[in-house]
C-alpha positions as CSV (number, residue, x, y, z in Angstrom):
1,X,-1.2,31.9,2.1
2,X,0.4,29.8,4.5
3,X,3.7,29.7,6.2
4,X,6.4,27.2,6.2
5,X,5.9,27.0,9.5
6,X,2.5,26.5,9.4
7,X,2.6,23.8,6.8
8,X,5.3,22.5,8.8
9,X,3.0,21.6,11.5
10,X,0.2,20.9,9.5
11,X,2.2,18.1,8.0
12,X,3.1,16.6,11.3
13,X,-0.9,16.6,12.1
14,X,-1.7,15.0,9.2
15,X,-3.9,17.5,7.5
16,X,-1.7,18.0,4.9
17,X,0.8,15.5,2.8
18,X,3.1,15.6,-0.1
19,X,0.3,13.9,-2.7
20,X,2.5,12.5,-5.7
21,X,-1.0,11.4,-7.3
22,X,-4.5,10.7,-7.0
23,X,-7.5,9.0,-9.8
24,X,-9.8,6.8,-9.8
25,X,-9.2,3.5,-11.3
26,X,-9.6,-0.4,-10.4
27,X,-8.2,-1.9,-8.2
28,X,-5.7,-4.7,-9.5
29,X,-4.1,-6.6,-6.9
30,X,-4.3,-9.3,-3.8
31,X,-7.8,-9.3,-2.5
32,X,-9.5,-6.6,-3.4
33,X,-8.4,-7.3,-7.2
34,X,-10.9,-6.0,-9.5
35,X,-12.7,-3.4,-7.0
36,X,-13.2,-0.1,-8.0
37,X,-11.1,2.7,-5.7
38,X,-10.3,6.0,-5.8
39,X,-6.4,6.0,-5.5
40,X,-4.1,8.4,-3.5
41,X,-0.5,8.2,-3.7
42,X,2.1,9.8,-1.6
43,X,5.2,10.8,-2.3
44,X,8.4,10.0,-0.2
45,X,10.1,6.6,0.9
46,X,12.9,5.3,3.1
47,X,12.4,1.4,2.0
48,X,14.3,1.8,-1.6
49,X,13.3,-1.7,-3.3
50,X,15.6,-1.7,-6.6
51,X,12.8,-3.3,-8.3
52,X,9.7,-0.8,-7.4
53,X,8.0,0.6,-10.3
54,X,7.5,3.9,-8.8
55,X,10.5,5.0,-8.2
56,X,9.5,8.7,-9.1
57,X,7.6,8.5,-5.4
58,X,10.6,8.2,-3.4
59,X,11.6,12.0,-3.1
60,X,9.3,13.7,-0.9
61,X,10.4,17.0,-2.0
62,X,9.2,16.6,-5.2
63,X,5.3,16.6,-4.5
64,X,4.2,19.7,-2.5
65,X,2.2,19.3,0.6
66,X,-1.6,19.2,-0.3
67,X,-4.5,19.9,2.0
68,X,-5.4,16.8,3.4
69,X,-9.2,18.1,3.2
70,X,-9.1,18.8,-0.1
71,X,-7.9,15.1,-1.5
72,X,-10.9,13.9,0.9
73,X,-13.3,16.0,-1.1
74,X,-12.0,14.8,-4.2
75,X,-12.4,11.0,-3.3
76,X,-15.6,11.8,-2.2
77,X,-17.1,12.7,-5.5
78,X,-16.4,9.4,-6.8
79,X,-19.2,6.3,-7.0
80,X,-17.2,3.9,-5.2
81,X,-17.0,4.9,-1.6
82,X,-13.6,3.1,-1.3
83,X,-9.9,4.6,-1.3
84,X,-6.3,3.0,-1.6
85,X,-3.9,4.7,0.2
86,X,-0.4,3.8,-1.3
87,X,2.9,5.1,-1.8
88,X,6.1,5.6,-1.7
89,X,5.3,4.9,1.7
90,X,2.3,6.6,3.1
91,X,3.0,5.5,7.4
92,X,6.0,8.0,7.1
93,X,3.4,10.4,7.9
94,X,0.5,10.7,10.1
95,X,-2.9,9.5,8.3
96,X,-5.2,10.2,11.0
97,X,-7.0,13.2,9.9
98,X,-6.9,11.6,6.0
99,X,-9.1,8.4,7.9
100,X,-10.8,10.4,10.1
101,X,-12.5,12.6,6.9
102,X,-12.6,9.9,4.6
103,X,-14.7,7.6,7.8
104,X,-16.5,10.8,8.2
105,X,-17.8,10.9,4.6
106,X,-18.5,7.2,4.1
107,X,-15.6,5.9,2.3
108,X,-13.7,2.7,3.0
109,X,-10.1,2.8,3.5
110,X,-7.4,0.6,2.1
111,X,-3.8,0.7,3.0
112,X,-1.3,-0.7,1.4
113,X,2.0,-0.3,3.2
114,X,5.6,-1.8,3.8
115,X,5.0,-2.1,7.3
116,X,8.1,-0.5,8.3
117,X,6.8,2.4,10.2
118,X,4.2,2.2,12.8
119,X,0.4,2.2,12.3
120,X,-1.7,5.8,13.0
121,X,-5.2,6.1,10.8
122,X,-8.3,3.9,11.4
123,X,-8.3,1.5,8.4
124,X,-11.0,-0.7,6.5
125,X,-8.3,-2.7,5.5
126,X,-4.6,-2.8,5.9
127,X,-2.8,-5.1,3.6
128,X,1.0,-5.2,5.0
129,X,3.9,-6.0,2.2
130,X,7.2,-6.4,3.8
131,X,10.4,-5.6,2.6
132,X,14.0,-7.4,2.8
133,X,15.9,-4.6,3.2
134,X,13.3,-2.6,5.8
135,X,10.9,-5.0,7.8
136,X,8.1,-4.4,9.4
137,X,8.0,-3.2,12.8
138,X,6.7,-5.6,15.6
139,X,3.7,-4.2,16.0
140,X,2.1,-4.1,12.6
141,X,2.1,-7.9,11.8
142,X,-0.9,-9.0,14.0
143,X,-3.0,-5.9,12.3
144,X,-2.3,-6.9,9.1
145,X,-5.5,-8.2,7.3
146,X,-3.5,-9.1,3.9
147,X,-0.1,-10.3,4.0
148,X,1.2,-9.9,0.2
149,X,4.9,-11.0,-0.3
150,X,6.5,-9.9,-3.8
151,X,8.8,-13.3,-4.9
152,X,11.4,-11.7,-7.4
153,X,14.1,-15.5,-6.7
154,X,13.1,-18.7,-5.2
155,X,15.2,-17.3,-2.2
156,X,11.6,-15.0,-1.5
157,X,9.5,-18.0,-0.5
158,X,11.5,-18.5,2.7
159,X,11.1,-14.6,3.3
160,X,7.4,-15.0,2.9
161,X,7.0,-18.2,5.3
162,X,9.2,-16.2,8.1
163,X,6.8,-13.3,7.5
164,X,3.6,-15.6,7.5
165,X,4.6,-17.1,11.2
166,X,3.9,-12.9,12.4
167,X,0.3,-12.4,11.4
168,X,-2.9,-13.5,12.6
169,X,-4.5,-16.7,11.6
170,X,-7.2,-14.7,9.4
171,X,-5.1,-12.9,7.8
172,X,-4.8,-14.0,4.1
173,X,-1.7,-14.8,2.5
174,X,-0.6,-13.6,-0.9
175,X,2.6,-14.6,-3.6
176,X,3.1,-11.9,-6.0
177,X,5.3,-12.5,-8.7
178,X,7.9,-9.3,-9.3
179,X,6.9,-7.6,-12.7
180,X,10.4,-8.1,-14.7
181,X,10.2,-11.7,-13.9
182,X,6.8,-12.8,-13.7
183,X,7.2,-15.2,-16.6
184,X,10.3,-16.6,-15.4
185,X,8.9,-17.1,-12.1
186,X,4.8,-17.8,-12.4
187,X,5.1,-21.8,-12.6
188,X,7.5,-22.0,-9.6
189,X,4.9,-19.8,-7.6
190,X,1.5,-22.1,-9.0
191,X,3.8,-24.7,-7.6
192,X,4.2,-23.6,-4.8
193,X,1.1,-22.8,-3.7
194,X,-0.5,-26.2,-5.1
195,X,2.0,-27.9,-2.0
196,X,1.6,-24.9,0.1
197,X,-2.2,-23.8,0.2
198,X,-2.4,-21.4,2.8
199,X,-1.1,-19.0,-0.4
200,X,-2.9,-17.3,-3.0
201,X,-1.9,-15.9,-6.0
202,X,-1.7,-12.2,-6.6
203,X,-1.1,-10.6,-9.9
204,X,-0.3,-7.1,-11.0
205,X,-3.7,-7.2,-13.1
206,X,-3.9,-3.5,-13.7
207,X,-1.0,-3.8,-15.7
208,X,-2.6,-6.4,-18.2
209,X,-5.6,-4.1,-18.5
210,X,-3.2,-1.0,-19.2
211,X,-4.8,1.1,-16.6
212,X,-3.1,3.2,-14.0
């Protein structure tokens, strides 16, 4: 059985974290659309975007701290050697030990992440999605291998093209339309990345399929 205060600091080393939800699904968005992936999700966010579909991750206290060993183990078991690490928003806690095991084991790591709390874990990829409301801090732009910006008004494109100015020159550059208003907005986006591309187009493609 372990203390609070043991799970306390166990927390702060990474080795455990409050797991909201983990399977293994596809996939279905910005550049690695399609892929197979096992998929954690952890619970708890300070960003708060009124349109995120998951709002149910944003209290932390909901989703008891899990052994960070034990969702390593689980992703393990799975054929694709590849994880999505997502949220709420998974850099309010330390992922070092979660990379550390998962590298360890031979499993690919995906991040997806506001970018408003600094970098710790060794990532296969880190796909950066910023947020009005909470940037990203200075130091996460020029690690960012996919910059995906989520256009919800025509007001979002010049929030994307500020963001865009702060990565690296490989970094690929990704309009994704918000969910609610993806048919009002999809020809403005094609539109805009006919005159403007440096863009790409991501969709929310899992959600067509109907998987998680």
């Amino acid at each position: 059985m372990i203390s609070r205060r043991e799970e306390d600091q166990l927390l702060i080393e990474g080795k455990m974290l409050p797991l909201m939800e983990e399977f293994y699904s596809i996939q279905g968005e910005g550049f690695h659309t399609g892929v197979a992936a096992y998929f954690i999700r952890i619970g708890g966010c300070d960003v708060g975007c009124s349109w995120c579909d998951v709002k149910e991750s944003w209290n932390r206290k909901l989703y008891p701290p899990t052994l960070s060993q034990n969702i390593v183990n689980n992703a393990a078991k799975y054929p694709a050697k590849a994880v999505v690490v997502t949220g709420g928003e998974p850099l309010m806690y330390n992922m070092d030990f979660l990379c550390s095991e998962l590298k360890t084991k031979g499993v690919a790591r995906f991040l997806e992440s506001s970018g408003a709390h600094p970098f710790s874990g060794d990532w296969s990829w880190i796909c950066v999605s910023p947020k009005r409301n909470s940037p990203p801090v200075a130091s996460v732009y020029q690690k960012a291998n996919e910059l995906k910006v989520v256009i919800q008004t025509e007001e979002d494109f010049i929030w994307a093209e500020e963001n865009a100015k702060l990565v690296n020159k490989d970094c690929h550059l990704y309009l994704q339309p918000e969910w609610s208003q993806a048919e009002k907005m999809m020809q403005t986006i094609t539109e805009y990345v006919m005159a403007h591309p440096k863009w790409k187009i991501s969709i929310q493609s899992h959600k067509y399929m109907k998987i998680p």
